[in-house]
C-alpha positions as CSV (number, residue, x, y, z in Angstrom):
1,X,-42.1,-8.7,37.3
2,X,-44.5,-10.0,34.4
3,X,-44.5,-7.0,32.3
4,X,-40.6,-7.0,32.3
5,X,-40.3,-10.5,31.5
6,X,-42.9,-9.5,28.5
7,X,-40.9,-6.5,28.1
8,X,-37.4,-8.2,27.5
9,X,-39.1,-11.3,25.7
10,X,-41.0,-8.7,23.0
11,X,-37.6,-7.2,23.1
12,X,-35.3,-10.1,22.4
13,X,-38.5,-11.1,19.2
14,X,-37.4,-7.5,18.3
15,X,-33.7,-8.2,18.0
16,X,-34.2,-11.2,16.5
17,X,-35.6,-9.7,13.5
18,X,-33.6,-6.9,13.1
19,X,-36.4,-4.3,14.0
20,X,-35.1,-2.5,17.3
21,X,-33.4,0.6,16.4
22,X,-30.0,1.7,17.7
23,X,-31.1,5.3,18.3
24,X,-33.4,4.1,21.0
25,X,-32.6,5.0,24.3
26,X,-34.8,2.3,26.4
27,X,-32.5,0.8,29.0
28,X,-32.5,-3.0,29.6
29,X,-31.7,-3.0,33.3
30,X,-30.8,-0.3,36.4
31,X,-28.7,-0.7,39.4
32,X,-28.7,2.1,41.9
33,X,-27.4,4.9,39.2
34,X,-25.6,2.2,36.4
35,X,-27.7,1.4,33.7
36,X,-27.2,-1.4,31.2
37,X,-28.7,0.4,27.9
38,X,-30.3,-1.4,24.9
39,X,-27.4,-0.8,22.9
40,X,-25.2,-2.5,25.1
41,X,-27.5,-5.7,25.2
42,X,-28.1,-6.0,21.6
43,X,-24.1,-6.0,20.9
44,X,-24.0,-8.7,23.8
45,X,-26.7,-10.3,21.9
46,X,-24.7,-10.4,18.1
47,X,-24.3,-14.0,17.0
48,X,-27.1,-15.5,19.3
49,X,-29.3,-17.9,18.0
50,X,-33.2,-17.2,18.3
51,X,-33.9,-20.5,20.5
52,X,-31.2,-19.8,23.2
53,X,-31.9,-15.6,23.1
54,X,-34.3,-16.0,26.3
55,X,-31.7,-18.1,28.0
56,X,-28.9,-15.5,26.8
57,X,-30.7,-12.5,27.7
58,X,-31.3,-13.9,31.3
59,X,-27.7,-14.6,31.9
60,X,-25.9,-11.4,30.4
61,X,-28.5,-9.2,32.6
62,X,-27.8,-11.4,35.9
63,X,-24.0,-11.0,35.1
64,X,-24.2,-7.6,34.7
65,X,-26.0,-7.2,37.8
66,X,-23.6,-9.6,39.8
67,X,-20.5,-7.7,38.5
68,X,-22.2,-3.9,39.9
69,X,-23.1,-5.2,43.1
70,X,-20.1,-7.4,43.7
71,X,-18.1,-4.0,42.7
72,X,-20.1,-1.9,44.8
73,X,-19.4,-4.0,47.9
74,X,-16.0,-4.7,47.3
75,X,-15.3,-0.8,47.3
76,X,-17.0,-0.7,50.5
77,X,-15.5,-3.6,52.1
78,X,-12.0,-4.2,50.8
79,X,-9.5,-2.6,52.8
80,X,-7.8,0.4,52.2
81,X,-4.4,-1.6,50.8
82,X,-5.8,-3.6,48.7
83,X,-8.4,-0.9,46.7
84,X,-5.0,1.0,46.5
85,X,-3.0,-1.3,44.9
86,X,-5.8,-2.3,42.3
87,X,-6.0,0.9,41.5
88,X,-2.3,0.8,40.9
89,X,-2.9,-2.4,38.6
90,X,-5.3,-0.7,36.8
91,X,-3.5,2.7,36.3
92,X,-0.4,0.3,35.3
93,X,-2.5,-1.4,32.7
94,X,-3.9,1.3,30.9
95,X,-0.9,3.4,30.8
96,X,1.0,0.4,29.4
97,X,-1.8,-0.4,27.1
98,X,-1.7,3.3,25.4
99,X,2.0,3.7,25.3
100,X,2.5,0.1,23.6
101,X,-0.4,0.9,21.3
102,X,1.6,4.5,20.7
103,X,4.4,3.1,20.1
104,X,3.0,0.2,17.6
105,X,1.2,3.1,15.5
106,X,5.3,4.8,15.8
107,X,6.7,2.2,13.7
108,X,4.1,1.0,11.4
109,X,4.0,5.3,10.6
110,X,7.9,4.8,10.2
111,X,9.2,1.5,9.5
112,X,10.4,0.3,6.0
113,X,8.5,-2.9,4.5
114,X,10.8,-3.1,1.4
115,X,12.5,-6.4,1.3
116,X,15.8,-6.3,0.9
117,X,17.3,-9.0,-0.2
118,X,20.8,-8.6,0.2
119,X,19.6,-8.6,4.1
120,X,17.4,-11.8,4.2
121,X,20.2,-13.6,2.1
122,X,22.7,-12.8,4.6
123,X,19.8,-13.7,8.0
124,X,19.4,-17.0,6.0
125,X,22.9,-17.8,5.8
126,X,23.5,-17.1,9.3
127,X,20.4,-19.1,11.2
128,X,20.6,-21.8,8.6
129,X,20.2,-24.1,11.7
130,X,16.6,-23.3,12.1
131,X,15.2,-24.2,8.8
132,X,15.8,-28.3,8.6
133,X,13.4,-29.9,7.1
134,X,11.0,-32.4,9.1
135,X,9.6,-34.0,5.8
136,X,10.5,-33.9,1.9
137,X,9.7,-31.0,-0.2
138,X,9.3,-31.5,-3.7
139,X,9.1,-29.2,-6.7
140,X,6.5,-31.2,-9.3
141,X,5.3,-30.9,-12.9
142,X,2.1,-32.6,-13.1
143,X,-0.1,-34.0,-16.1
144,X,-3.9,-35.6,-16.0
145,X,-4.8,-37.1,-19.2
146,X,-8.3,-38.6,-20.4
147,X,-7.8,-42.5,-21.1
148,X,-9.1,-41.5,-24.6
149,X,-6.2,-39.4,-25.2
150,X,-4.3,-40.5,-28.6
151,X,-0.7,-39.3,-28.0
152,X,-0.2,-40.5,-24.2
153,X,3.5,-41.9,-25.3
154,X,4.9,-38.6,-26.6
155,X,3.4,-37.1,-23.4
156,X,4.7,-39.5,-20.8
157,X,7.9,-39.0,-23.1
158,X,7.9,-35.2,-22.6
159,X,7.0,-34.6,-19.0
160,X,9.8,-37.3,-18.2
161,X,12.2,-35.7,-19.7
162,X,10.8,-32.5,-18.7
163,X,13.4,-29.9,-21.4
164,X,12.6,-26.2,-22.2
165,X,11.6,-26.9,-25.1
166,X,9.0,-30.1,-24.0
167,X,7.7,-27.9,-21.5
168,X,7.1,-25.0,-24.0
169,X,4.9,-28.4,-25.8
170,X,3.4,-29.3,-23.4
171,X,1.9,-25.8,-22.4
172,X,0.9,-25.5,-25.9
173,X,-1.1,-28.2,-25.8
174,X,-2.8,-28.1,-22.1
175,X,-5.8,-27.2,-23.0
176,X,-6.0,-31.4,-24.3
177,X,-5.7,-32.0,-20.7
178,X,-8.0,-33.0,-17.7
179,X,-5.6,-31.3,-15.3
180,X,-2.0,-29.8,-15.6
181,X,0.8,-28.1,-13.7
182,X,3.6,-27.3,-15.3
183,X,4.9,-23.8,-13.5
184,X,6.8,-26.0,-11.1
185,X,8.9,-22.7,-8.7
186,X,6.5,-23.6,-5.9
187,X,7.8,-26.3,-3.3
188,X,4.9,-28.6,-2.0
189,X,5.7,-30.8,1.3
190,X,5.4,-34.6,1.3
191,X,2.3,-34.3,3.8
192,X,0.6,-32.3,0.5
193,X,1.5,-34.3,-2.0
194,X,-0.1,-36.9,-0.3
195,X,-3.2,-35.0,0.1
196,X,-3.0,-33.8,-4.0
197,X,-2.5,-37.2,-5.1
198,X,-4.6,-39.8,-2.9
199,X,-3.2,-42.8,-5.3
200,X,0.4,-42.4,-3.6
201,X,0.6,-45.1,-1.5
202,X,4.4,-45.6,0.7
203,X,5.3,-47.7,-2.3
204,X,4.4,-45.3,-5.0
205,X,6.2,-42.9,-3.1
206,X,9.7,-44.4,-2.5
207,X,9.2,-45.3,-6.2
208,X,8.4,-41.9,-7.2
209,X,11.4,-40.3,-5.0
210,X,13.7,-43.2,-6.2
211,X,12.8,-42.2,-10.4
212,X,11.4,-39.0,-10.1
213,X,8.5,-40.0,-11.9
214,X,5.3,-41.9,-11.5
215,X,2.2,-42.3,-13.4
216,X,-0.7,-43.8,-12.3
217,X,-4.2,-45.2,-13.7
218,X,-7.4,-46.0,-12.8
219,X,-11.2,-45.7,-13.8
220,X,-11.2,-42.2,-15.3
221,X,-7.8,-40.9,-15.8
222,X,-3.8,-41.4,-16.5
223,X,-1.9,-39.0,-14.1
224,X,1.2,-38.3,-14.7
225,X,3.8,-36.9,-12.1
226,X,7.9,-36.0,-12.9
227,X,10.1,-34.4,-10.1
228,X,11.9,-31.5,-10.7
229,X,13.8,-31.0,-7.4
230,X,13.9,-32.6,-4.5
231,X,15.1,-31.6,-1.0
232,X,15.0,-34.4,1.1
233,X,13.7,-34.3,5.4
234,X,16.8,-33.5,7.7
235,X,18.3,-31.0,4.8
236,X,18.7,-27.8,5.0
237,X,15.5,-26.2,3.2
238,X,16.0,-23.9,0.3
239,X,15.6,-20.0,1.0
240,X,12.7,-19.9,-1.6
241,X,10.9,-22.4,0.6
242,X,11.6,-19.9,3.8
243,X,11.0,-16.9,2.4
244,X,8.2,-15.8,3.9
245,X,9.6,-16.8,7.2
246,X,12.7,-15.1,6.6
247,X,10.8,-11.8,5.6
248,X,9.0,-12.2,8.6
249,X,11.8,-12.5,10.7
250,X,13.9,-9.6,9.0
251,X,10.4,-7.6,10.1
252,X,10.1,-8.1,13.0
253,X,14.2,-7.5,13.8
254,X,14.1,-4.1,11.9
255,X,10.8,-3.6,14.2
256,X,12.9,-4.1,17.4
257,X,16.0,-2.3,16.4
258,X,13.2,1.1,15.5
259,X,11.8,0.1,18.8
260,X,15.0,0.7,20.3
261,X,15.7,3.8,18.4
262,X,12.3,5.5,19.3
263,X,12.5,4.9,22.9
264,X,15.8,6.4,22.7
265,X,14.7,8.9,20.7
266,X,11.7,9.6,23.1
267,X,13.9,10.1,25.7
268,X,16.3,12.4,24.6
269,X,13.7,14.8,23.4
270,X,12.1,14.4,26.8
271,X,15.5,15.4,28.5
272,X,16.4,18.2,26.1
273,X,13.3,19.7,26.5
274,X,13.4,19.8,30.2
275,X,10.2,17.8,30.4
276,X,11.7,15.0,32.1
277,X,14.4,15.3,35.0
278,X,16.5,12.6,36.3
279,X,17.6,13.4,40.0
């Protein structure tokens, strides 16, 4: 018993250290004819730390052993029904396991991932229910100036006003800035504004919403923040804002209808190839 507790302890030191080779073929632990190799032990082992690996060790070899023996005696002393119909279970599993995994790899191998947006533009107008909003979204252009800066007014001006041609400015002159952005076609939710902008406060943000603009000072810095668009919680949200929900949706439909397809398509093969019968 001492030299296998030395064993598995200068083997687990081993592991821990990266020095016991894969190719080895050293078994861990035997019961009756089922052995638990060191390959086996050493992927049960990945991710343990070195101060619990004894404790590990211990408990993945007495599992293992538990799970034989309990196996062993429950094929000798189950009944007849029951081993049958586990069996059953497990024939039932696996064969549902392969054909589902067969038929994944079928239409991944076949299906079309171009978007088409004729389709998603019609699966949004029809299920426009489903995408009301819980919160405000906002679409944002953004400014963080140094307190030193020496033309704040005409920026304020610009960014409040918010043209082609004073946001063609104001990108020409970013590089002035602590912190900019001005490529306002992503929507941002009220729950991340908050997060961007810790300053915004209830007030500041009824404020903000009710102006669509804020600006806001302290220590280190003059931020600046205009609206572009709004979408307000409880309306419907804009398809740009869905879209990858909606692709994901038009997906997974095209997946079911070439699910569909296949199994019909499976079948009919099957029947006019005489392989399967129907009586």
């Amino acid at each position: 018993m001492n030299h296998k507790l030395f064993f598995l302890t200068f083997l687990i030191c081993f592991y821990g250290c990266d020095i016991v080779s894969d190719q080895d073929s050293l078994n861990i632990a035997k019961y009756r004819d089922t052995y638990l190799s060191k390959e086996e032990f050493i992927k049960m082992m990945d991710g343990v730390k070195k101060e619990d690996s004894v404790l590990r060790a211990n408990s993945i070899i007495n599992n293992w052993a538990i799970e034989k023996i309990l196996t062993e005696k429950a094929e000798l002393n189950l009944n007849e029904a029951k081993l049958q119909k586990i069996s059953s279970l497990v024939k039932e599993y696996k064969s549902s396991l392969l054909s589902e995994a067969y038929l994944e790899a079928l239409i991944n191998a076949t299906i079309n991932l171009e978007i088409d947006s004729i389709e998603i533009q019609t699966f949004y107008e029809k299920n426009k229910a489903l995408f009301k909003l819980n919160e405000d979204i906002f679409k944002l252009a953004f400014v963080e100036l140094p307190l030193d800066f020496s033309d704040t007014y005409q920026i304020r001006t610009k960014i409040r006003r918010f043209k082609s041609e004073d946001k063609f400015f104001l990108d020409s002159i970013s590089y002035r800035f602590k912190n900019s952005s001005l490529n306002n076609d992503k929507w941002i939710t009220e729950k991340e504004l908050r997060k961007e902008f810790l300053f915004i406060n209830n007030y500041s943000y009824k404020s903000l919403k009710n102006y669509n603009f804020f600006q806001f000072k302290d220590s280190l810095s003059l931020y600046l923040i205009k609206i572009i668009e709004l979408v307000e919680n409880g309306d419907i949200s804009p398809i740009d804002h869905v879209l990858p929900t909606l692709e994901y949706m038009s997906l997974n439909k095209r997946k079911k209808e070439l699910m569909v397809s296949i199994k019909s398509e499976i079948l009919r093969d099957a029947l006019q190839n005489k392989k399967l019968e129907i009586f």
